[in-house]
C-alpha positions as CSV (number, residue, x, y, z in Angstrom):
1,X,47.2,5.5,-39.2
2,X,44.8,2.6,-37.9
3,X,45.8,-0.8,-38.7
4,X,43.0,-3.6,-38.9
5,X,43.5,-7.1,-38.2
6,X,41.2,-10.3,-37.6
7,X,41.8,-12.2,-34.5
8,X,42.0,-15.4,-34.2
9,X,39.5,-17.0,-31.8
10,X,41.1,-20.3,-30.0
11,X,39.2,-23.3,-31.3
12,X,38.7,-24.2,-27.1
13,X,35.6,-21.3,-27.1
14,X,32.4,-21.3,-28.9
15,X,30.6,-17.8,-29.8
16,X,27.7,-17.2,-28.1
17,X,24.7,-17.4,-30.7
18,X,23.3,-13.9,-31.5
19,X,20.3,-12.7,-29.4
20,X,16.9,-12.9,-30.6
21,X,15.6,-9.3,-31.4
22,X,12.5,-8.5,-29.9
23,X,9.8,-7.4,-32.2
24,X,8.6,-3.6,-32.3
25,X,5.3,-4.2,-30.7
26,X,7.3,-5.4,-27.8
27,X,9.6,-2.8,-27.5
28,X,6.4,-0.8,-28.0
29,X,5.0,-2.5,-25.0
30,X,7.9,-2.2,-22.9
31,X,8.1,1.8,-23.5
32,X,4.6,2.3,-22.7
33,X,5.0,0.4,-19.4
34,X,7.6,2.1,-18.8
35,X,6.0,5.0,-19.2
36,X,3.3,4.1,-16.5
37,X,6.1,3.1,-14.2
38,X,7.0,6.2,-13.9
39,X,4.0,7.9,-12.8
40,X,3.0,9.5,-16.6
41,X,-0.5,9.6,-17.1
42,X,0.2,10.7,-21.4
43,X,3.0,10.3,-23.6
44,X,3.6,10.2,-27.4
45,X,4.3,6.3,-28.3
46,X,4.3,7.5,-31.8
47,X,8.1,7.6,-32.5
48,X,8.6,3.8,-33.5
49,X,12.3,3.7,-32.3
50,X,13.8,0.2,-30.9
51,X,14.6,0.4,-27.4
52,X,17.4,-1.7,-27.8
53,X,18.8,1.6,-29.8
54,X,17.5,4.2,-28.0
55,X,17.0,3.2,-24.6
56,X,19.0,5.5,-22.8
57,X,18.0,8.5,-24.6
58,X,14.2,8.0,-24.7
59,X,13.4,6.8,-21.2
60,X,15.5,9.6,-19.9
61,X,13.7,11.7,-21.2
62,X,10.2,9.8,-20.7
63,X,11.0,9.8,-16.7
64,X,12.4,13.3,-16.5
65,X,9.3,15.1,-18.3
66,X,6.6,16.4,-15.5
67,X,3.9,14.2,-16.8
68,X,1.0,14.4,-14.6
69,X,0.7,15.5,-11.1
70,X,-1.3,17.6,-8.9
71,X,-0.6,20.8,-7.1
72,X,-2.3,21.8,-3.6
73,X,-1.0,25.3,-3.2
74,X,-1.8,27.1,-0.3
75,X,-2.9,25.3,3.3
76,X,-6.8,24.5,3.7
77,X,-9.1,22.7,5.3
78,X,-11.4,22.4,2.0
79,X,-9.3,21.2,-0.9
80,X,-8.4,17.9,-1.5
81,X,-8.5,15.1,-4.8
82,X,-10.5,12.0,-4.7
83,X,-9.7,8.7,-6.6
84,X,-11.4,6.3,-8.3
85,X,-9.2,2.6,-7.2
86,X,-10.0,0.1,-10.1
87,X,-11.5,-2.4,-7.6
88,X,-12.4,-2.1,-3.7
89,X,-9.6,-2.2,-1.2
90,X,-10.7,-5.4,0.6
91,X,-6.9,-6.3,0.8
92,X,-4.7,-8.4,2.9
93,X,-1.4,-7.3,1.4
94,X,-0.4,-4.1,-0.3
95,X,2.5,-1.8,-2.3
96,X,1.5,1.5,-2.2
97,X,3.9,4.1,-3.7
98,X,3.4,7.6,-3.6
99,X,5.7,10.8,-5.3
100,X,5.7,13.7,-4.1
101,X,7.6,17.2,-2.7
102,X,6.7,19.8,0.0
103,X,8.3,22.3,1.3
104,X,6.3,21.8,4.7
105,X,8.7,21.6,7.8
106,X,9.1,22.0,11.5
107,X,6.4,20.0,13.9
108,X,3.4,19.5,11.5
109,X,1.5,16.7,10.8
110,X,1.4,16.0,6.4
111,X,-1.4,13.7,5.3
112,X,-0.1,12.2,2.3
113,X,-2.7,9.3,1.8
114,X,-6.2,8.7,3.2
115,X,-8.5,5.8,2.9
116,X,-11.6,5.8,4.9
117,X,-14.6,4.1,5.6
118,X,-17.8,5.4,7.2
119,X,-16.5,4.0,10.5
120,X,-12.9,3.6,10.1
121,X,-9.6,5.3,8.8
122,X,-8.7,1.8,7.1
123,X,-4.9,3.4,5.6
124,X,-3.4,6.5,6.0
125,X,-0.2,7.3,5.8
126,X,1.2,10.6,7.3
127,X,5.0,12.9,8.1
128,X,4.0,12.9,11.6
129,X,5.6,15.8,13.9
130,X,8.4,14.7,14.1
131,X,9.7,13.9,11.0
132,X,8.5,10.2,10.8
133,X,6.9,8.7,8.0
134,X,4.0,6.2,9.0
135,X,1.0,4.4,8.0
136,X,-2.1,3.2,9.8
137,X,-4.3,0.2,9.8
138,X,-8.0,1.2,11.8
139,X,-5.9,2.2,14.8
140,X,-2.3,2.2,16.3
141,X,0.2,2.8,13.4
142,X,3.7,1.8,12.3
143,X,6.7,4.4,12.1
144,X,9.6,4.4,10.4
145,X,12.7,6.7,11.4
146,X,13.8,8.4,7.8
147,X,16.7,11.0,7.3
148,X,14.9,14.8,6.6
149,X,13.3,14.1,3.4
150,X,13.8,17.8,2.4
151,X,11.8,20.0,0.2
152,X,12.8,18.1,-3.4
153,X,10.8,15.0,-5.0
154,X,10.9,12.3,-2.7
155,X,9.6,8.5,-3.5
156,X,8.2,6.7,-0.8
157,X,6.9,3.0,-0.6
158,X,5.3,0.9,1.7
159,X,4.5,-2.8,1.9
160,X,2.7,-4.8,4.0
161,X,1.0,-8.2,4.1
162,X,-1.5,-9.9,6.8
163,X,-0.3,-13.0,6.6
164,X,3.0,-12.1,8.8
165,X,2.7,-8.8,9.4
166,X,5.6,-8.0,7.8
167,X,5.7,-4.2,7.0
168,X,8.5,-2.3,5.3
169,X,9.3,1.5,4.2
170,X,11.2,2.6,1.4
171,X,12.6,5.9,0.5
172,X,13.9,6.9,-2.9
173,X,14.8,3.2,-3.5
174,X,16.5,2.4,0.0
175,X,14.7,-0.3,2.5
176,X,13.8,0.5,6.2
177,X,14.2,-2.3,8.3
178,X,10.6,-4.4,8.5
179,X,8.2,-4.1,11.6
180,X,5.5,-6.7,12.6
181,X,2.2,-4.7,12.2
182,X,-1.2,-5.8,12.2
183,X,-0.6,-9.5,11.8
184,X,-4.2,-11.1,10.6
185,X,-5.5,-7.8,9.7
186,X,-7.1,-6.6,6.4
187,X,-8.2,-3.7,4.7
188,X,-12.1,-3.3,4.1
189,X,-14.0,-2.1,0.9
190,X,-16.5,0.3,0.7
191,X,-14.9,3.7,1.4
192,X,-13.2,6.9,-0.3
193,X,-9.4,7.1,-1.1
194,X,-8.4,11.0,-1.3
195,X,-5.5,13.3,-1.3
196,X,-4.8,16.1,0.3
197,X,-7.1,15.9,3.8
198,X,-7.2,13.7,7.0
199,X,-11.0,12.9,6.8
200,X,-11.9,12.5,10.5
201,X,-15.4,11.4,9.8
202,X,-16.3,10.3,5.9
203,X,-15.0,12.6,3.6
204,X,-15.3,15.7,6.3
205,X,-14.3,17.3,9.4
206,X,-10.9,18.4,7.7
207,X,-8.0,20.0,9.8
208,X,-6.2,22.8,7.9
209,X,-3.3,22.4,9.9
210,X,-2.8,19.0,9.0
211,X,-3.5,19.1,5.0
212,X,-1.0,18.5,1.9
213,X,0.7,21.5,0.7
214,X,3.2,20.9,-2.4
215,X,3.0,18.7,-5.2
216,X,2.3,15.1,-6.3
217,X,3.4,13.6,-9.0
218,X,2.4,9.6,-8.6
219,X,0.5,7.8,-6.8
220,X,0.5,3.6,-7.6
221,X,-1.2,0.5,-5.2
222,X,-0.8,-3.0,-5.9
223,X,-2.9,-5.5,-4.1
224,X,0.0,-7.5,-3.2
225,X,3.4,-7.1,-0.6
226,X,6.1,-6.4,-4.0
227,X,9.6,-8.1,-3.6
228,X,12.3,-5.4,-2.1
229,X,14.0,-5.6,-5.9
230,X,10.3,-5.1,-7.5
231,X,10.1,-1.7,-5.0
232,X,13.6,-0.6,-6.0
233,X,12.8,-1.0,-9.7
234,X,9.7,0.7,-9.4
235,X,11.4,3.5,-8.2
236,X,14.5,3.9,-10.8
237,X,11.8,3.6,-13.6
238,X,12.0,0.1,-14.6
239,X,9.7,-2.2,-16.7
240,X,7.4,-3.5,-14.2
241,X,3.4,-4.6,-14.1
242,X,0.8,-2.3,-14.0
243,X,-0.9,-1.0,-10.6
244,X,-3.7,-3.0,-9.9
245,X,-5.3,-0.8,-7.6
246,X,-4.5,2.8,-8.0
247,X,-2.6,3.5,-11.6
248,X,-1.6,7.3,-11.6
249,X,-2.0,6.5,-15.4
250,X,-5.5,6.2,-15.7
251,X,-7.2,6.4,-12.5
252,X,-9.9,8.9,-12.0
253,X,-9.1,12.1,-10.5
254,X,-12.2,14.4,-8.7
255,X,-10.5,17.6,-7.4
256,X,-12.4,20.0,-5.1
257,X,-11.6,23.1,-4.3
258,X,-7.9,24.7,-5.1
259,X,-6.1,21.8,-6.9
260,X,-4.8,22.1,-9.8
261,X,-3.8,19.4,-11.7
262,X,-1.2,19.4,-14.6
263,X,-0.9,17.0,-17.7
């Protein structure tokens, strides 16, 4: 048998005045920039639950769903996936996060990211031979020592600004510590970002041995160096702001060859 009683509360406290309840089309908001936080290009909104109620349940869910991504099956020198950025990448500081798994290993070079100009490879980032993840800036690059990232989903960021050079990795949520790189450098407009292939001139002379094979599943670019606790919510699927560079979301995918891309 339960017994209920009232409790008195000593006349030294005050209760804390009830929260304001956010309105639905701000819980509305927050879901679907949730949503984009966590790399899904298309979800149903429609369900008008509060997150306040639900919040566990539905961005669970929303995060663990295979939203969109794209698949580079076999080793080629011929396939890759361009992207449309939504502006030019004249930038002097950058996030750029990328998703992804591969069951690539031993001593091979893995292009995970390529921007390049007719003259220059202005960002790339790579899994170099040995096991390093890196990036490069028009010439000499920065690498990071990581533990094997193995052949599961992996999230990997990295930051950099001109200003002090400061660079900084991040893997699944955990910081490297920061290099000096390219201090009073900056990124110029006016070429192609794609996936899949190291273009050594522009957009050609591709290297088989050197191309994506596995899956991505996000790829996100803001056009400024994001806080360490920014990075980290990023990548647990917190509320945060919208890309402003690349959004996996809506940015504009233009496969060739054997990609497939999934929904």
């Amino acid at each position: 048998m339960s017994h209920h009683y009232i409790r008195e509360v000593p006349t030294r406290f005050t209760l804390a005045k009830p929260r304001h309840r956010r309105s639905q089309t701000h819980s509305d908001e927050a879901y679907l920039e949730h949503g984009r936080a966590c790399g899904h290009a298309s979800f149903d909104p429609a369900p008008k639950v509060s997150l306040t109620n639900h919040v566990a349940l539905r961005l669970h869910l929303l995060c663990s769903s295979p939203g969109r991504s794209l698949v580079f099956p076999q080793q080629t020198s011929s396939s890759f996936v361009e992207l449309a950025p939504a502006q030019p990448l004249s930038l002097d500081a950058f996030t750029l996060c990328l998703k992804f798994a591969t069951e690539l290993t031993g001593e091979r070079e893995v292009i995970l990211f390529a921007y390049r100009t007719a003259d220059f490879d202005e960002l790339n980032v790579w899994r170099e031979l040995d096991g390093r993840l890196s990036f490069y800036l028009s010439g000499q690059g920065v690498l990071f020592e990581v533990p094997e990232l193995g052949p599961l989903e992996n999230h990997v960021c990295f930051t950099w600004e001109s200003l002090t050079g400061r660079a900084t990795m991040y893997v699944n949520g955990k910081s490297s510590a920061s290099k000096i790189y390219q201090r009073a450098h900056k990124v110029r407009p006016g070429g192609k970002v794609i996936l899949g292939q190291d273009p050594d001139v522009f957009l050609g002379d591709f290297d088989a041995k050197q191309s994506f094979v596995g899956e991505i599943f996000a790829v996100n670019m803001w056009d400024s160096a994001l806080h360490p606790h920014a990075v980290k919510e990023v990548f647990s699927g917190g509320v945060f702001s919208t890309p402003n560079v690349i959004d996996w979301a809506t940015v504009t995918l233009l496969p060739t060859g054997n990609v497939v891309e999934f929904q």
